[in-house]
C-alpha positions as CSV (number, residue, x, y, z in Angstrom):
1,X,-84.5,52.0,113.4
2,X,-88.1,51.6,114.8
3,X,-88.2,50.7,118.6
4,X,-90.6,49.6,120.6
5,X,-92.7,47.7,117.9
6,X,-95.7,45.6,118.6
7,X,-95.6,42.2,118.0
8,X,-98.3,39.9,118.8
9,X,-99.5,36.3,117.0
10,X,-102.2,36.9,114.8
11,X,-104.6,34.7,115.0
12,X,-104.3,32.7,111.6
13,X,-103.7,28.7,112.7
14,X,-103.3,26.8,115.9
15,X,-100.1,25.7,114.1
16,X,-98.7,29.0,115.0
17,X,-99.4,28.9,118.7
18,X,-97.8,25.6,118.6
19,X,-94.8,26.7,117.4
20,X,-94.3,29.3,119.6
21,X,-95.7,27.7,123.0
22,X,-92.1,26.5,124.0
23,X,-91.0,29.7,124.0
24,X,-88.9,31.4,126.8
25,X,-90.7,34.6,128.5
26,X,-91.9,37.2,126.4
27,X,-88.7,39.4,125.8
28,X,-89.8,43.3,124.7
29,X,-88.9,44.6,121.6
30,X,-86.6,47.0,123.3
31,X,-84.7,44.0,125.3
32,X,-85.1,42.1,121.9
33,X,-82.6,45.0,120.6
34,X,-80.5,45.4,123.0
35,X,-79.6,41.6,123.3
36,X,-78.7,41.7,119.5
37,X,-76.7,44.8,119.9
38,X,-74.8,43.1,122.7
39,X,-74.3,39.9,120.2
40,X,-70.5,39.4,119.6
41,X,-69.3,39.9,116.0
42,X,-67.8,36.4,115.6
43,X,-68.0,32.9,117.8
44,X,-65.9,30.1,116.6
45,X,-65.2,28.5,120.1
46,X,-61.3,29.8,119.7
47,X,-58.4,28.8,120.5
48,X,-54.8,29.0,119.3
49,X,-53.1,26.9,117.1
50,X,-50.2,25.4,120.0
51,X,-53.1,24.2,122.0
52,X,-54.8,22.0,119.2
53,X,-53.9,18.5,118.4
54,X,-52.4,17.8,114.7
55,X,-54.6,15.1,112.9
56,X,-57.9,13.6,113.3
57,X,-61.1,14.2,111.0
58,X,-64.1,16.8,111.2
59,X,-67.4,15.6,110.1
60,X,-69.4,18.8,109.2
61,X,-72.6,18.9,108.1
62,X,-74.4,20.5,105.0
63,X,-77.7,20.7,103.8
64,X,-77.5,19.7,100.2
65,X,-74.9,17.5,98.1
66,X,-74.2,19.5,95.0
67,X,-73.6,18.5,91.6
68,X,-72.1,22.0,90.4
69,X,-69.3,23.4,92.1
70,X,-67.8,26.4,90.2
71,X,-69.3,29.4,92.1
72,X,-69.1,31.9,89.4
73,X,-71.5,29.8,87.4
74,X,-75.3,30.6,88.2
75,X,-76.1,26.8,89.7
76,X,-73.2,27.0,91.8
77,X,-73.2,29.8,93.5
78,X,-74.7,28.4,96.6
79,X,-73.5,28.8,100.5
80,X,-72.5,25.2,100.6
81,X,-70.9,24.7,97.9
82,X,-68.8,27.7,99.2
83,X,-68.2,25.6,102.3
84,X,-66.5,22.6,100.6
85,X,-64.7,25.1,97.8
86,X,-63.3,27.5,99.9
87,X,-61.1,24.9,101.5
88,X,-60.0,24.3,98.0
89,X,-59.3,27.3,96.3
90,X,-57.5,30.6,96.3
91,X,-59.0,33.9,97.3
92,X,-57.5,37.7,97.7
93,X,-58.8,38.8,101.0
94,X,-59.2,37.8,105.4
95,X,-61.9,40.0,106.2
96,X,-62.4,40.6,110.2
97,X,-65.0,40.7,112.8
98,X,-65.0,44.2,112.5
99,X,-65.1,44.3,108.6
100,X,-61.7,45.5,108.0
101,X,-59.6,43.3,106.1
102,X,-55.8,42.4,104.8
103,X,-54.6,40.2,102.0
104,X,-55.0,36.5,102.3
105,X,-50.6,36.1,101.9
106,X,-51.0,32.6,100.8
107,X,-52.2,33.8,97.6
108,X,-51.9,38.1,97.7
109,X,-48.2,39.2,99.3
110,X,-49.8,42.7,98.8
111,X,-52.4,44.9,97.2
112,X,-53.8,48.4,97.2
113,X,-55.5,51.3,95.4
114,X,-54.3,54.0,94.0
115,X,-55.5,57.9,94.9
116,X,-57.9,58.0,92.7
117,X,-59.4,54.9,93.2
118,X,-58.9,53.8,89.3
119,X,-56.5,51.0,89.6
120,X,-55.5,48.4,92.0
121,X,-51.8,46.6,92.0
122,X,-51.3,43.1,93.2
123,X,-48.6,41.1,93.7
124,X,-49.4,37.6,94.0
125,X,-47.3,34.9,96.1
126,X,-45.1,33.1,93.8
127,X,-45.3,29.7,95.9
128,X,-48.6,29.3,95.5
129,X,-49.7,26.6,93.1
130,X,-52.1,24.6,91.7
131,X,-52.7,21.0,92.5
132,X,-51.5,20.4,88.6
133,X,-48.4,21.7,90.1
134,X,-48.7,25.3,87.4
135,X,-48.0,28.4,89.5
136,X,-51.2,30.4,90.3
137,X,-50.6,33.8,88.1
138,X,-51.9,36.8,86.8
139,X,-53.9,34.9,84.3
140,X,-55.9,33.1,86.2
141,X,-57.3,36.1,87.8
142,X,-57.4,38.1,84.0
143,X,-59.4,34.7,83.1
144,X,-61.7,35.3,85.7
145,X,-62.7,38.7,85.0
146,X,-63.4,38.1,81.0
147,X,-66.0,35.4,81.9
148,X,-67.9,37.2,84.0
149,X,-67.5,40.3,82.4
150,X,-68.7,38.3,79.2
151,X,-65.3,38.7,77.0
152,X,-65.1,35.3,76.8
153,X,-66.3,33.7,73.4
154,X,-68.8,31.1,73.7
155,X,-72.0,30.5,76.3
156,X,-71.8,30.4,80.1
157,X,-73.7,30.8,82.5
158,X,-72.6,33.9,84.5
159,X,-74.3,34.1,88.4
160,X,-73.9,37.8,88.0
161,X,-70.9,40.5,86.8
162,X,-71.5,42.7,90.9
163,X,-67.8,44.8,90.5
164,X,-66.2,43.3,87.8
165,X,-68.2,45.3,85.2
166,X,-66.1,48.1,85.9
167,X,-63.1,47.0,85.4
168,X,-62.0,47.8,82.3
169,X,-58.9,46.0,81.5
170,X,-56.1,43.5,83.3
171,X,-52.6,44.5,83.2
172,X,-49.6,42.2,83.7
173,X,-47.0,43.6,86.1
174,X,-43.3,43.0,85.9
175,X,-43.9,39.4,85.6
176,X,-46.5,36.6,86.1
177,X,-47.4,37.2,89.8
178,X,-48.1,40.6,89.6
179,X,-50.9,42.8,88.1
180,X,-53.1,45.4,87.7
181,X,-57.0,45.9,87.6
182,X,-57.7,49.2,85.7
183,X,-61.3,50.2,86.7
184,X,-63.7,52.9,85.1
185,X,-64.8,54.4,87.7
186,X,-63.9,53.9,91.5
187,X,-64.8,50.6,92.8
188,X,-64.7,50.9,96.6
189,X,-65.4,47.5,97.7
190,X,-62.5,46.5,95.6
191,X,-61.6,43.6,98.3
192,X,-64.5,41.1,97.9
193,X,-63.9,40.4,94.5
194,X,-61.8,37.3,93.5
195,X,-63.3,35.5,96.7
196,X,-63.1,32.6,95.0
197,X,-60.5,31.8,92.1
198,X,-60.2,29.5,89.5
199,X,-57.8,28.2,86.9
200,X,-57.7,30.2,83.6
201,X,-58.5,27.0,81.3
202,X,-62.0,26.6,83.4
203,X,-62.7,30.2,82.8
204,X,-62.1,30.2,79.0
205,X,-63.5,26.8,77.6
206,X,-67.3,26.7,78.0
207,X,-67.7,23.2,77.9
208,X,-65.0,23.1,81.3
209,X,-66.6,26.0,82.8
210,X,-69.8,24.1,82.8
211,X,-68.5,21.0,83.6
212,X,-65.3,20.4,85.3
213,X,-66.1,21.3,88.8
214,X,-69.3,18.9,88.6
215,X,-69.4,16.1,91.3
216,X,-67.4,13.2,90.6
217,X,-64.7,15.2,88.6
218,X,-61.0,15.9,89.6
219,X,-61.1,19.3,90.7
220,X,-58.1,21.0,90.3
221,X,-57.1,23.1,93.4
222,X,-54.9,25.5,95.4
223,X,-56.1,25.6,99.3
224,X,-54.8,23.9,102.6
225,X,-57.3,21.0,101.5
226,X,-57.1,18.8,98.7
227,X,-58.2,15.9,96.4
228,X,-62.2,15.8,97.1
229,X,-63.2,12.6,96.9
230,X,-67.4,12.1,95.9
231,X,-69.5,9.3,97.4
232,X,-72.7,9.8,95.7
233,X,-74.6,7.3,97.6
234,X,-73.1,8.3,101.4
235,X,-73.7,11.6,99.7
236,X,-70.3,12.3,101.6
237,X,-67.2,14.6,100.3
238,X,-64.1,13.8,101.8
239,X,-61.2,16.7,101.1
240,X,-57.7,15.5,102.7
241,X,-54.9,18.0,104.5
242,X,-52.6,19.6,101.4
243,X,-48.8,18.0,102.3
244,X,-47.6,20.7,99.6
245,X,-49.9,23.5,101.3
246,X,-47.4,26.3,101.5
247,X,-48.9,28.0,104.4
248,X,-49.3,27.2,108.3
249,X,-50.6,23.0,107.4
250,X,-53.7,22.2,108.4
251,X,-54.3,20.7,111.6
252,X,-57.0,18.5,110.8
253,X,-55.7,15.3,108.5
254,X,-59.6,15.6,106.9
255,X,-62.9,17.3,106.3
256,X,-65.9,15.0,105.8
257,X,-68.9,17.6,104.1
258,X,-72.3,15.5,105.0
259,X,-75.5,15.8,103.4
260,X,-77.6,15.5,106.0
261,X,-81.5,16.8,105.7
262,X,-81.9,19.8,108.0
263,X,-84.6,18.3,110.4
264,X,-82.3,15.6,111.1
265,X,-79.0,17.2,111.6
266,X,-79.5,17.7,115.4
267,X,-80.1,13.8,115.6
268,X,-77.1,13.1,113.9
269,X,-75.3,15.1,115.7
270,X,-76.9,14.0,119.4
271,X,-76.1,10.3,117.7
272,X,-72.5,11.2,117.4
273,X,-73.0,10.8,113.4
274,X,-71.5,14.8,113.2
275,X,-69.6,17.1,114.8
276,X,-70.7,20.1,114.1
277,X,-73.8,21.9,111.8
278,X,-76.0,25.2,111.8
279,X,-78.8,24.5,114.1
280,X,-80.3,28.5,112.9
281,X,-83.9,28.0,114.0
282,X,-84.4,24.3,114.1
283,X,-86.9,24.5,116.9
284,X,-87.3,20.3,117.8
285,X,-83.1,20.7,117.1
286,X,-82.9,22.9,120.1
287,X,-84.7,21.3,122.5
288,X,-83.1,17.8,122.0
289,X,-79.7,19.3,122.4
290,X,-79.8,22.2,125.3
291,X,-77.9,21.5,127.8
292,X,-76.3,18.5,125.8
293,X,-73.1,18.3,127.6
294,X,-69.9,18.5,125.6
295,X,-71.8,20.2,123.1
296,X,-71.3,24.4,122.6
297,X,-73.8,26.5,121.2
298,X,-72.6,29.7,119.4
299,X,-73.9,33.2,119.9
300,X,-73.3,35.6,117.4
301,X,-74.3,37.9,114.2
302,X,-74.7,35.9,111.6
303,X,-74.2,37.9,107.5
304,X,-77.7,36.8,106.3
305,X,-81.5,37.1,106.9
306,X,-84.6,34.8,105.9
307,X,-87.4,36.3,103.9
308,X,-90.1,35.5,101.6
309,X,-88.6,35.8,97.7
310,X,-91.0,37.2,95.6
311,X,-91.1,36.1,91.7
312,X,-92.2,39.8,90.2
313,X,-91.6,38.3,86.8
314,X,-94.5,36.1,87.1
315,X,-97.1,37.6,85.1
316,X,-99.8,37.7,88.2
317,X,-97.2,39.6,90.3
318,X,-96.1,42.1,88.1
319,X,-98.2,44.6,89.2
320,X,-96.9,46.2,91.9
321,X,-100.0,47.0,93.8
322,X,-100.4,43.1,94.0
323,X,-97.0,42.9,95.5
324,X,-97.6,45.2,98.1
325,X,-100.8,44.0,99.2
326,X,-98.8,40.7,99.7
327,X,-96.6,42.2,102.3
328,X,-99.4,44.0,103.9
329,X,-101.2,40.7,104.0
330,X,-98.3,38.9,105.5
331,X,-97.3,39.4,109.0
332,X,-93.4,39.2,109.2
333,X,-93.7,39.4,113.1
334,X,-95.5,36.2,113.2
335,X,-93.0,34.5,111.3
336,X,-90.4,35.7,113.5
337,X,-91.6,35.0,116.3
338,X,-92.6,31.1,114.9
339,X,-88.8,31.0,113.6
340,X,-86.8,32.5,117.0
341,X,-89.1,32.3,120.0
342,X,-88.4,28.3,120.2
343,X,-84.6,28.8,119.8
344,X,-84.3,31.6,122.6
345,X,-83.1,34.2,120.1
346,X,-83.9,38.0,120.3
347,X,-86.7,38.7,118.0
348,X,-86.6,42.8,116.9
349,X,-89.4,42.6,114.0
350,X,-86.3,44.8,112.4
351,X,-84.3,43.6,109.4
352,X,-82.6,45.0,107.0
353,X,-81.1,43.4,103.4
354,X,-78.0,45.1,102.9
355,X,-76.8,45.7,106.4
356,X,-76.4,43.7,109.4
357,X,-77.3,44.5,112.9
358,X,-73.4,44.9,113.6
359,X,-73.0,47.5,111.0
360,X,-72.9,50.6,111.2
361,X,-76.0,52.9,109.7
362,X,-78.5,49.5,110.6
363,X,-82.1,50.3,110.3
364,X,-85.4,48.9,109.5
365,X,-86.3,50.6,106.1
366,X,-89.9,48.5,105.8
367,X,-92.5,52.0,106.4
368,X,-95.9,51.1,106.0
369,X,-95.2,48.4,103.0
370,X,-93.9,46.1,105.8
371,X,-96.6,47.0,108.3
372,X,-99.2,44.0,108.3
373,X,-102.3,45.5,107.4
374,X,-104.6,43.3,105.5
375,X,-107.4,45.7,105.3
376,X,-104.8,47.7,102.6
377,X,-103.8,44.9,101.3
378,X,-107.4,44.4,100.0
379,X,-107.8,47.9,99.1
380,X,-104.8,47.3,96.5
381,X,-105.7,44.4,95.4
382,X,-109.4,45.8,94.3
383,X,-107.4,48.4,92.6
384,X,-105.4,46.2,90.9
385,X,-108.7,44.4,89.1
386,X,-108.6,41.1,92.1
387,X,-112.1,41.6,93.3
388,X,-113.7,39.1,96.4
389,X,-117.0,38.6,95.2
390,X,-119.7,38.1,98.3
391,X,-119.4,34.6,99.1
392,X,-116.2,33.6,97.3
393,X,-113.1,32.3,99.2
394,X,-110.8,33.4,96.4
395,X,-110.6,36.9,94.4
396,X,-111.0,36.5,90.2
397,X,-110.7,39.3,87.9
398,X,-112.6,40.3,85.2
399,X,-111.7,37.1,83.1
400,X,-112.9,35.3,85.9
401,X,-109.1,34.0,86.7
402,X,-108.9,33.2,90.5
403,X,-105.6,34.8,92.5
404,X,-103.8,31.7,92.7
405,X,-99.8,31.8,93.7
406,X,-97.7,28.7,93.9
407,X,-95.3,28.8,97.2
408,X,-92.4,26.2,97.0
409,X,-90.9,24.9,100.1
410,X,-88.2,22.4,100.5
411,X,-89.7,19.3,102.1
412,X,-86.3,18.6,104.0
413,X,-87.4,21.6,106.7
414,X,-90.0,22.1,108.9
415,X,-89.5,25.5,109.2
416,X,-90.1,25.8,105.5
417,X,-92.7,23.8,105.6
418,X,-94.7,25.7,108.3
419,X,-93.8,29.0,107.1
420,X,-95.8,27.8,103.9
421,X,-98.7,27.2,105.7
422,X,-98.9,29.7,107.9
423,X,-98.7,31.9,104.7
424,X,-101.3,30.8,103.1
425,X,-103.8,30.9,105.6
426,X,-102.4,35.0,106.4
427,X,-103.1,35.3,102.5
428,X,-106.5,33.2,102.3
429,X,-108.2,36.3,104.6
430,X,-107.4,39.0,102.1
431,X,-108.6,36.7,99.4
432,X,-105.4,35.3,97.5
433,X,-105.3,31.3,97.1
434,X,-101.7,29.6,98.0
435,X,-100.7,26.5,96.4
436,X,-98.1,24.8,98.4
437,X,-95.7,22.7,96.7
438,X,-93.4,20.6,99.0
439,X,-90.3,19.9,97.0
440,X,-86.8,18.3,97.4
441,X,-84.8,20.5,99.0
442,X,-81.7,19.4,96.8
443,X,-83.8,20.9,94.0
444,X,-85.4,23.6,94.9
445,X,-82.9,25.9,93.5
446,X,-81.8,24.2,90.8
447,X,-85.5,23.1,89.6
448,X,-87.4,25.9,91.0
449,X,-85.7,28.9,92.3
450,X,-83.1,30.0,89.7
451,X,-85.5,29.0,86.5
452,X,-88.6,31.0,88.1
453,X,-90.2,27.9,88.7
454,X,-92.5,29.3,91.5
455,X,-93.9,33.1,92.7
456,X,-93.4,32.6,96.2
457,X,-90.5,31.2,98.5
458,X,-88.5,31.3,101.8
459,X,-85.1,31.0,102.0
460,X,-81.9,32.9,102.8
461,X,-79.4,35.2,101.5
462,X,-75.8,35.2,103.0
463,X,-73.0,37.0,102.9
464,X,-69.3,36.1,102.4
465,X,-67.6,39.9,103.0
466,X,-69.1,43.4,104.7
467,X,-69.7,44.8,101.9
468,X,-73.6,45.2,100.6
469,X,-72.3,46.0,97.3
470,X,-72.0,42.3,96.9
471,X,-75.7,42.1,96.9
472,X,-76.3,44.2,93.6
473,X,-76.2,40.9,91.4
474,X,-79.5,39.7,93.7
475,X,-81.6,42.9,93.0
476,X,-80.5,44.3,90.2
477,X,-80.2,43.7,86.2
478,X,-81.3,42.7,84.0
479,X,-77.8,41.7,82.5
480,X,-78.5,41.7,79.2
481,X,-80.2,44.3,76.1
482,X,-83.3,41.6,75.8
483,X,-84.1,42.3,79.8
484,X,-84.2,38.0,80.0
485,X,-80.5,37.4,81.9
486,X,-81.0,38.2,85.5
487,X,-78.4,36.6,86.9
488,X,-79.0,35.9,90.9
489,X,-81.7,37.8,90.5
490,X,-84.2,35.2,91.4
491,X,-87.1,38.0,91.6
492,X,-86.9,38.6,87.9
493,X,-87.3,42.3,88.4
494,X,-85.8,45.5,88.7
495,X,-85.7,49.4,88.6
496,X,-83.1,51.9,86.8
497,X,-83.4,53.9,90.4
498,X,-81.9,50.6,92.6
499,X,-79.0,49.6,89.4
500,X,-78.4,54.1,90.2
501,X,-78.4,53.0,93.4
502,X,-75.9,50.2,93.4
503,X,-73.8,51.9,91.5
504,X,-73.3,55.0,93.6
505,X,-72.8,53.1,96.2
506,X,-70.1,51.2,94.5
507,X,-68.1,54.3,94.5
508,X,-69.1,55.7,97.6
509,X,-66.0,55.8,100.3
510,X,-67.0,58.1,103.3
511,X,-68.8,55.3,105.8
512,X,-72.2,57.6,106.7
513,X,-73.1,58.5,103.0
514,X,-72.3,54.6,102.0
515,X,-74.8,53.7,105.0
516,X,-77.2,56.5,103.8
517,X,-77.2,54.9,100.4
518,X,-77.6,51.1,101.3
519,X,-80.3,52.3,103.3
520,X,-82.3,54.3,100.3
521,X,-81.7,51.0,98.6
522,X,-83.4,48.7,101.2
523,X,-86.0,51.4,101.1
524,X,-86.1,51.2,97.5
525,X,-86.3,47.1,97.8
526,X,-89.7,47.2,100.2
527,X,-91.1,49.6,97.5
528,X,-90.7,47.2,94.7
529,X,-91.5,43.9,96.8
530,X,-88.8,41.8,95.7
531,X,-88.5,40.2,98.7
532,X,-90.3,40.0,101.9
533,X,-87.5,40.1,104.8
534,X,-88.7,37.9,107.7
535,X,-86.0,38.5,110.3
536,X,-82.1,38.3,110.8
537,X,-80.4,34.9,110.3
538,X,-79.3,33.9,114.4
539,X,-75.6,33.1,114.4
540,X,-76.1,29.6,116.1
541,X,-74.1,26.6,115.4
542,X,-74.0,23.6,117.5
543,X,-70.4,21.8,117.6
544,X,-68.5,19.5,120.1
545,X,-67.0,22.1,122.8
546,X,-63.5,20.2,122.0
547,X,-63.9,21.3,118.2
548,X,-62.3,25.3,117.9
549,X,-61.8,27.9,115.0
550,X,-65.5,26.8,113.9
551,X,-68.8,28.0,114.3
552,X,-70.5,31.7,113.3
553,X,-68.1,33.7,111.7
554,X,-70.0,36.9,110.9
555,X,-69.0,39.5,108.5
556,X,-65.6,37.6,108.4
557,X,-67.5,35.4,105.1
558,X,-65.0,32.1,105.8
559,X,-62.7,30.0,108.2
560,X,-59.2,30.0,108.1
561,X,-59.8,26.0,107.7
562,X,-56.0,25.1,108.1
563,X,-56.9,26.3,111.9
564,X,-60.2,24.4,112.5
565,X,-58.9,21.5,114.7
566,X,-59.0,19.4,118.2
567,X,-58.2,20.5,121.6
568,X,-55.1,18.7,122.6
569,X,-55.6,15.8,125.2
């Protein structure tokens, strides 16, 4: 881990020193680290079930109302669409602060792996059902695994086959609720797959898969919610408590998912309008609401981290010595600093892709690639045929084509917005143009993002288990012999050395060499420029203190939303 590293503003727009001007104190990088390494693992505002009230409604805010809400399709696997769906549906695992986990015994009585690390047994919970009333079984799960393995006949749109590929068949067990995964080669992070389950009929018809978990459809579902009810024009979903839940009931009698834009969820939520949302690094957000009595701020690791995507299937960014330069050219500490300074939030200029700061074997992997150096950056770039002629603002090549990169940023953040900006002035000195597109942010995945639709973007990747394994699907492929399906891999790009990679680490069981191995990964990451990691996601919700179970959850990946509830007057 590099300590102790300089950080300072450069000095590229008076928009930057804005941004940062509300700042607390200057907090050294070695404070910065310690501070995160104190961070607890999870902060949900706890409390125990006996001291909650039964009933009442929770208004939670999201940042996008969805259309498409099957998550193992490409458009839907999103993190708020996981919000509303994991209320909904089945899953195999209850990972824990600590990243150890047990099986979720609604749906999994039991499970485990055999010696060799070749099969996995499950037996399933026969009382769990499906909101048709059909029993959840083995076939659901078998169903799963074809699709995304691409077994099934006919076209879908897979977000990615990350642990499934090796599994090589589906067994049935004595009867219907039990089974057996029979892999090809040891698959150690066996207990993140299945997150989110499905019925077998929306895994096998194409036409279903693609369409029957689309807004304004009857979802069919098996969770301690139920019945999601779509109000297009509120731009509300409503999911109701599950009376024939066969776990602990839910407390709450109904969840209210909001689409609310991201600048103005701290207003809504000083008007009363929500209860709770992710305030992150809302800078305006944090100021309106500290020291907002009745209000509690979380303060915790958070499973994700911002950066700057990188479209490396764009023709201009192919070559990699064009890529680098752009991360010499860029100074992540800036960023940083823009993003945390105003929300009093440890800034470490370390970040890493694969492993959080709670994790053990965390360390910055960026070398010189992620140093800012712009006088490099123009070195490469003259290498690479870009040449700044004297008096030109913008580098051509021989063709006389000017360096021109479109940067997409959702219109419904500021952050976004100013992070933009900022980049293309850092980029203007070492000669590359920047043509900012502010967009919808209910489109910019959809429309831009997953289609390639851009060659630059910020956004964020998060996690919903420990394990970095889950990541392969965003950095590896292609998925297919043509090298065109890339699956989440929204840089379009990829080397046999990081799918080796992946795949070791798949197997890999003993917790220092799996560390070692995530890490050569990260390593391998900064030297291909897929993405440009800004700085560690904070863990900071804002909620009503009398709200509990709810907030940051960490490496945990969910709630356990039948005990999200009231305090008891």
């Amino acid at each position: 881990m590099r300590i102790g590293k300089a950080r300072y503003l450069a000095p590229v727009a008076a928009l930057v020193v804005a941004a940062s001007a509300c700042s607390n104190d200057e907090q050294s990088p070695d404070e910065a680290s310690e501070e995160v390494a104190s961070l607890e693992a999870t902060d949900l505002n706890p409390a125990a079930r006996e001291d909650l009230q039964e009933g009442g409604q929770f208004i939670w805010a999201l940042s996008e109302y969805e259309d498409q809400y099957n998550m193992v399709h490409i458009q839907g696997n999103k993190g708020d669409v996981r919000r509303v769906m994991a209320a909904l549906m089945p899953s195999i695992t209850r990972f824990q602060p600590d990243g150890t986990y047990e099986p979720r015994e609604e749906f999994v009585l039991d499970y485990g792996v055999s010696e060799d690390g070749l099969t996995v047994d499950f037996t399933l919970n026969p009382e769990a059902t499906w909101s048709t009333g059909e029993p959840v079984t083995w076939e659901d799960y078998a169903a799963m695994v074809d699709v995304i393995k691409g077994e099934t006949d006919g076209e879908f749109e897979i977000r990615g086959d990350d642990g499934y590929k090796y599994i090589e068949e589906v067994v049935e067990g004595e009867d219907e609720f039990s089974f057996s995964l029979e892999f090809s080669q040891p698959y150690a992070d066996w207990p993140a797959l299945f997150d989110i389950v499905y019925p077998k009929e929306y895994m096998e018809d194409e036409e279903l898969f693609a369409d029957g978990y689309t807004e304004g459809e009857e979802f069919v579902t098996a969770g301690p919610f139920a019945d999601p009810q779509f109000d297009e024009v509120t731009q509300r979903i409503t999911v109701t408590r599950n009376e024939d839940w066969w776990g602990d009931l839910a407390l709450l009698d109904e969840i209210i998912f909001v689409n609310v834009a991201i600048d103005g969820q701290a207003t809504a939520f000083n008007n009363g309008e929500i209860d709770g949302f992710y305030l992150g690094y809302d800078a305006a957000g944090y100021q309106l609401l500290e020291g907002k009595e009745g209000s509690y701020f979380t303060r915790a690791v958070n499973n994700g981290h911002r950066f700057v995507s990188v479209n490396a299937g764009s023709e201009i960014l192919q070559d990699k010595n064009v890529r680098h330069a752009l991360s010499m050219g860029i100074n992540r500490d800036t960023l940083a600093e823009v993003a945390l300074s105003p929300v009093d939030w440890p800034i470490t200029g370390d970040v890493n892709r694969l492993l959080r700061s709670s994790q053990h074997g965390y360390q910055d992997n960026s070398g010189d690639i992620g140093d800012y150096n712009p006088e490099r950056a123009g070195e490469l770039l003259d290498e690479a045929g870009w040449t700044l002629e004297e008096g030109a603002d913008f580098r051509t090549n021989a063709d006389g084509d000017t360096l021109t990169l479109s940067y997409v940023a959702s219109d419904d953040m500021q952050l976004a917005k100013d992070e933009a900006d900022i980049t293309r002035e850092m980029l203007a000195e070492i000669g590359i143009e920047v043509d900012v597109q502010h967009v919808p942010g209910n489109a910019l995945f959809s429309d831009y993002i997953v289609p390639g639709n851009y060659e630059l973007a910020a956004f964020v990747l998060t996690g919903s288990n420990p394990y970095p394994t889950d990541s392969a699907g965003n950095y590896g492929g292609p998925y297919n012999d043509e090298g065109t399906d890339w699956g989440n891999n929204t840089s379009f790009h990829s080397t046999e050395e990081i799918n080796d990679l992946f795949e070791e680490l798949s197997q890999e069981t003993d917790p220092d060499r799996y560390a070692e191995i995530a890490n050569q990964i990260d390593a391998a990451l900064w030297e291909e420029v897929l993405t440009i990691p800004m700085f560690e996601r904070p863990g900071q919700y804002v909620l009503k203190d009398n709200l509990h179970n709810w907030g940051e959850y960490g490496l945990t990946g969910d709630y356990v939303y039948e005990n999200i509830g009231w305090a008891a007057e």
